[in-house]
C-alpha positions, -999 to +999 in steps of 0.1 A: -561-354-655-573-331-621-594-344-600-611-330-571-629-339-541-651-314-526-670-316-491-683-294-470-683-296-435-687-274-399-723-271-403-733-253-373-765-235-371-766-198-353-791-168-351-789-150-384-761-122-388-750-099-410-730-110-437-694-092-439-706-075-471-735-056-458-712-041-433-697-002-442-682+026-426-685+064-428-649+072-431-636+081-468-611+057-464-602+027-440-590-005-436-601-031-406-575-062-404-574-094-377-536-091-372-537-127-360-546-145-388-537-116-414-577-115-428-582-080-439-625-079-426-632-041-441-614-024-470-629+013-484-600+027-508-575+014-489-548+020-515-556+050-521-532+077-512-550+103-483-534+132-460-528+111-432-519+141-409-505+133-374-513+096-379-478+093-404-458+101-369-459+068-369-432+064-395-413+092-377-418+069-347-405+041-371-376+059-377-365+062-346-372+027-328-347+018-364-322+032-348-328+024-310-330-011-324-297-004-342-275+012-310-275+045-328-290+060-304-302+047-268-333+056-247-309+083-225-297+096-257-301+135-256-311+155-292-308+193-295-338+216-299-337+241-325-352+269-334-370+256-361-384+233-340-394+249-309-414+274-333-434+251-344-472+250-345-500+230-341-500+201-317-472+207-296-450+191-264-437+228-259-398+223-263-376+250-261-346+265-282-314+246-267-330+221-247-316+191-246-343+161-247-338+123-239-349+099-265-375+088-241-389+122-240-395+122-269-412+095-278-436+105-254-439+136-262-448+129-300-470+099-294-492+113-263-489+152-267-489+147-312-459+172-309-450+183-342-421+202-327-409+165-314-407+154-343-390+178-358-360+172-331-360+135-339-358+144-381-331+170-374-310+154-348-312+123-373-309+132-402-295+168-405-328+186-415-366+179-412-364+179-454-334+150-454-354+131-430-384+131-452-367+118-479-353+087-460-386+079-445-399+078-483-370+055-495-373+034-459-414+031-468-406+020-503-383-007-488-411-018-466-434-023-489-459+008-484-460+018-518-483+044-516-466+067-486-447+096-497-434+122-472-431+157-469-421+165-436-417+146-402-452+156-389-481+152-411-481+191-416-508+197-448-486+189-480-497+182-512-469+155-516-477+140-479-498+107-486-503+075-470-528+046-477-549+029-452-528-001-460-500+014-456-512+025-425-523-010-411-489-025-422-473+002-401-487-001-376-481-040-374-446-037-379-447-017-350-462-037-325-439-070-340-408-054-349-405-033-321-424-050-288-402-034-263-413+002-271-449+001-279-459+002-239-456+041-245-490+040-266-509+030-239-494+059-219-525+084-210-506+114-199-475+131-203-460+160-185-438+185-199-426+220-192-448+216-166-478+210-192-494+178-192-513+171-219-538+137-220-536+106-250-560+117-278-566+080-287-603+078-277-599+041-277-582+039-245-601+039-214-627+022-232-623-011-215-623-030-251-583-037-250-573-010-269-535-003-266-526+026-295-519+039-317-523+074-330-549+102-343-545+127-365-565+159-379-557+184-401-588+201-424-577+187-453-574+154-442-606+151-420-604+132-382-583+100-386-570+071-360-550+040-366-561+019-334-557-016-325-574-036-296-565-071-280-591-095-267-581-128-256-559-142-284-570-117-309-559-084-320-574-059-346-559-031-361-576-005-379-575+031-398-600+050-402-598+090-421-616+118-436-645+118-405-663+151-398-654+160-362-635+137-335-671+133-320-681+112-350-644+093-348-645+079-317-679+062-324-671+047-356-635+035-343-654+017-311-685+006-337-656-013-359-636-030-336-668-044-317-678-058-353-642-072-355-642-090-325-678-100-322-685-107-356-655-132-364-637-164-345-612-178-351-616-213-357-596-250-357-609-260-389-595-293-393-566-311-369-532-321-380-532-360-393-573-355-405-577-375-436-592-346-458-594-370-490-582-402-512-564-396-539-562-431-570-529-447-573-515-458-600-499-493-602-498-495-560-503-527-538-537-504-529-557-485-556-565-454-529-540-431-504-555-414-478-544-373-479-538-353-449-529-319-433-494-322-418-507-288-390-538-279-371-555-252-398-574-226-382-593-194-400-611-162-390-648-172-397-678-148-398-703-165-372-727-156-402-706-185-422-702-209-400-722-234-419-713-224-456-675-234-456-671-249-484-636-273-484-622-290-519-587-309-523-571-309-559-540-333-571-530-345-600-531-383-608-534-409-602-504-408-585-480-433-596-468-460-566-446-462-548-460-429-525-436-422-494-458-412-462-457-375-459-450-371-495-468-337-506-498-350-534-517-318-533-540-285-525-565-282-499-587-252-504-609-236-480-637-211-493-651-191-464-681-164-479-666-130-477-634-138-472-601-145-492-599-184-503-571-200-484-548-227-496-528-256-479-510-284-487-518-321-484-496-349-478-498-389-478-515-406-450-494-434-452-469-456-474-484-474-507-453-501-521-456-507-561-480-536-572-468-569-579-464-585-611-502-597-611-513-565-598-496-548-627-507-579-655-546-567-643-542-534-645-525-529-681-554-557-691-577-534-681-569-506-698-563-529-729-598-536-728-610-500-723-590-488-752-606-515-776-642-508-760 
């Protein structure tokens, strides 16, 4: 038998708001996620497969801090420009046939000036050719999880077997920021000089005084105006893509018009502390007929300010739960319902020891249910 004890608590009245639902964006696709808690807050075809033009240097980028991280190659390290690459067009940090370019360089040079000729020096100097390199980034994405990323090239050229998902985008770009801390300062970088050239960040997040920190645009006219940003505010941080906008004078808006939803819109919120009683769960054959159930960790969540007072909370065990109970002994399921957001689930645990019942205890209860039987 299940039983389940449902309250509802945090009843906090505010100023009417809109309710996550009612809340949209003009991109084609996108995907708006609160990186400290993990709450995805928008989704709009986020798995589906879109040109993600420049904004997939990000996987080159990916690529590279792999094998910084792996002492393949160092920061001083210098790659070989080739041809191929200094005749590259579009975007472009303006290398030249037989140059020889620092790591460093690089990096800057592909995430401030977009150079597609960059990144075809990291691809070739890593992996032999731009095409090889493609096909390892594919097989790398698959490992990580972004199903939906296929590459063509290194540089988001227009391919008809170049794709990436918003949510493969997001996840990126997390793994970015987590798995590589000590070289995502260069996002924030503004300018860059090169060859004499200095080109400026196209991010039009930064500068914006809202604690935007990267990551990367991208454009192409197939794929429409695109950006995977993120912003940190006190001891949040948001990361978003958005694609398939009209003109970069429409994306810059409707990235700024998001992450002020994200951050003003949502809190996060200590729910319940650690060693709250959330619930008594029956005991069977104990020296008490009740144990108190508890939360072993302080649970927060990301809560809509619109919501605050329609959490609904509900803890499920099965039982009773035959004595004797050890403190600390895991008993059940707390489950917290937030409107417009993904239930979350956490696990309860006994408040406190409950011995066996004695003989007389156990005489009563086995009378008891004699008598219910015969009724």
């Amino acid at each position: 038998m299940r039983f389940a004890h449902l309250f509802t608590g945090f009843v906090i009245w505010l100023l009417a708001a809109l309710p996550a639902t009612a809340f949209d964006t003009i991109a084609t696709s996108a995907l708006v996620m609160d990186q400290t808690s993990g709450t995805v807050l928008l989704a709009k075809n986020e798995d589906r497969p879109v040109p993600p033009a420049s904004m997939s240097k990000l996987m080159t980028l990916n690529m590279l801090f792999e094998a910084l991280q792996d002492g393949r190659v160092n920061l001083d390290t210098k790659f070989t420009v080739s041809k191929n690459a200094s005749e590259k067009g579009g975007s472009k940090m303006f290398v030249k046939q037989g140059d020889r370019i620092s790591v460093e360089n690089l990096i800057r040079g592909i995430i401030v000036h977009s150079g597609n000729d960059a990144c075809i020096v990291v691809a070739e100097n890593l992996a032999g050719s731009e095409a090889d390199f493609a096909r390892i980034m594919t097989a790398r994405a698959r490992k990580l999880g972004m199903n939906e990323s296929t590459f063509a090239n290194a540089t988001g050229w227009p391919d008809p077997n170049h794709r990436m998902s918003a949510r493969d985008l997001v996840s990126l770009a997390n793994r970015l920021m987590t798995q590589f801390p000590e070289y995502y300062g260069y996002f924030q970088e503004r300018s860059f000089t090169w060859s004499d050239i200095t080109q400026s960040n196209r991010n039009p997040l930064l500068g914006l005084g809202i604690g935007a920190d990267g990551l990367k645009t991208g454009h192409t006219s197939e794929a429409g105006y695109g950006l995977v940003g993120t912003a940190r505010q006190g001891d949040r941080r948001v990361i978003l893509m958005i694609n398939g906008l009209q003109s970069s004078g429409e994306r810059a808006p409707e990235a700024e018009r998001l992450m002020n939803w994200a951050f003003r819109q949502f809190a996060q919120e200590t729910l319940i502390k650690a060693g709250k009683n959330v619930a008594q769960a029956e005991v069977w054959l104990g020296e008490t007929s009740t144990v108190a159930l508890e939360v072993a960790d302080d649970i927060s969540a990301l809560v809509p300010y619109s919501s605050r007072d329609s959490i609904t909370m509900s803890v499920t065990y099965d039982g009773p739960i035959p004595a004797p109970i050890k403190k600390g002994t895991e008993l059940g399921v707390l489950n917290i319902e937030i409107p417009d957001l993904p239930s979350q689930s956490y696990p309860v645990f006994a408040a406190s020891d409950v011995e066996s019942g004695g003989i007389m205890k156990r005489l009563r209860v086995s009378a008891d249910k004699l008598m219910k039987a015969l009724n």
